[in-house]
C-alpha positions as CSV (number, residue, x, y, z in Angstrom):
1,X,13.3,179.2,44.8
2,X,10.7,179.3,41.7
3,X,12.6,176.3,40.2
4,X,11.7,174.7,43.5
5,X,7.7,175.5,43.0
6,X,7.4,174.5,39.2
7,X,9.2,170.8,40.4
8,X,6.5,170.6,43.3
9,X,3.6,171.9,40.7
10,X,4.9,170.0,37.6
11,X,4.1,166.0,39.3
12,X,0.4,167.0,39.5
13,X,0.6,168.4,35.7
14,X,2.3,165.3,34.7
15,X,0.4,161.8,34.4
16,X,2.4,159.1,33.1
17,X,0.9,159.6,29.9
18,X,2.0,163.4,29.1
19,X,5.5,162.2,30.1
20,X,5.4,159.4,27.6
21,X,3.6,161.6,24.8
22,X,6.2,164.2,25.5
23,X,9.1,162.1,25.2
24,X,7.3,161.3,21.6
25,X,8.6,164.5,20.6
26,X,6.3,166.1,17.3
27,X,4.5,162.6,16.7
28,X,3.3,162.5,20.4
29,X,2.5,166.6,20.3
30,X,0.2,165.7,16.8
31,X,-0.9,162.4,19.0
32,X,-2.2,164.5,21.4
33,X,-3.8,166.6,19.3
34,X,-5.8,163.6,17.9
35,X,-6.9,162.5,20.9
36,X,-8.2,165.3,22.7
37,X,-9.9,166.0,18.9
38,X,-7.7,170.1,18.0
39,X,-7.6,168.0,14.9
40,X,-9.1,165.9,12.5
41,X,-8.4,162.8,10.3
42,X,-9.5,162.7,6.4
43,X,-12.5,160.3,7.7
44,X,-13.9,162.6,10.5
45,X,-13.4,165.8,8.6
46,X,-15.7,164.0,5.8
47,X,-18.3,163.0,8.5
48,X,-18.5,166.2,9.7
49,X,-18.6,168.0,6.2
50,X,-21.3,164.9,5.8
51,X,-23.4,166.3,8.4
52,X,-23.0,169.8,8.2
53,X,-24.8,169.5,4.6
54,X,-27.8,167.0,5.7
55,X,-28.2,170.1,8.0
56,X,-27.9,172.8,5.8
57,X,-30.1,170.8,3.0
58,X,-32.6,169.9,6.0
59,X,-32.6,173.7,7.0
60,X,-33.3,175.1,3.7
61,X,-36.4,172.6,2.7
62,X,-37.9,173.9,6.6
63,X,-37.2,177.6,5.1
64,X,-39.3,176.7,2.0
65,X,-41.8,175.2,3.9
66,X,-42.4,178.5,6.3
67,X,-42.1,180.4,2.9
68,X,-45.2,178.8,1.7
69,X,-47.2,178.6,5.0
70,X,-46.5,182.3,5.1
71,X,-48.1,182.7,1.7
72,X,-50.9,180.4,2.3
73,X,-51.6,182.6,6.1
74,X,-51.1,185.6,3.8
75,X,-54.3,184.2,1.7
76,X,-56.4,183.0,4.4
77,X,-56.3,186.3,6.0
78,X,-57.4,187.9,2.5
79,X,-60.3,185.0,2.8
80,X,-61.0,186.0,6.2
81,X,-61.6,189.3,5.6
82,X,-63.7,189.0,2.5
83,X,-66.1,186.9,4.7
84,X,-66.0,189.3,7.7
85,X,-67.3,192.1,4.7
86,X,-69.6,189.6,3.3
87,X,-71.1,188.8,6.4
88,X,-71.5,192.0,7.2
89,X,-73.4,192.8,4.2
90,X,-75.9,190.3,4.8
91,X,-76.3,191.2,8.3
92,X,-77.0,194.4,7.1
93,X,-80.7,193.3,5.5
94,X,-80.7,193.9,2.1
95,X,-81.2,197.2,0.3
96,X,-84.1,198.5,-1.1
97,X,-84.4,200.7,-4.3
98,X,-87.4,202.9,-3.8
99,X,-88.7,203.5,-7.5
């Protein structure tokens, strides 16, 4: 009986193809493989390791750059608050020494 639902399942599991990559035996399992891209050859693999370092190289240069727009915020907010006291100062009036 289960032998009789695996044959009426297994037509819809096999295409034409799968039968003909099976009967391959190992060269049409690593065929397979290829094509539904489980693995690589030499010239992808080096494409990919190709990009992966533009990105990392692109990702650290965008690190740098918020390093030092984090330093120059860091001294504009030092500015910023030397002004604020300055402006304060003046809005004071100025002082005046009694003798």
């Amino acid at each position: 009986m289960t032998s009789l639902l695996v044959a009426q399942a297994a037509p819809d599991l096999m295409s034409p193809y799968m039968a003909t990559l099976i009967s391959m035996g190992g060269f049409g399992f690593l065929l397979l493989l290829l094509l539904t891209n489980k693995i690589y050859t030499k010239y992808a693999y080096d494409q990919r390791t190709e990009e992966r370092d533009y990105y990392r190289e692109a990702f650290e240069v965008e690190r740098a750059a918020h390093s030092e727009t984090q330093k120059s915020r860091d001294l504009s907010v030092e500015q910023n608050k030397l002004v604020i006291h300055l402006l304060e100062e003046l809005k004071s009036g100025p002082k005046r020494v009694e003798p």
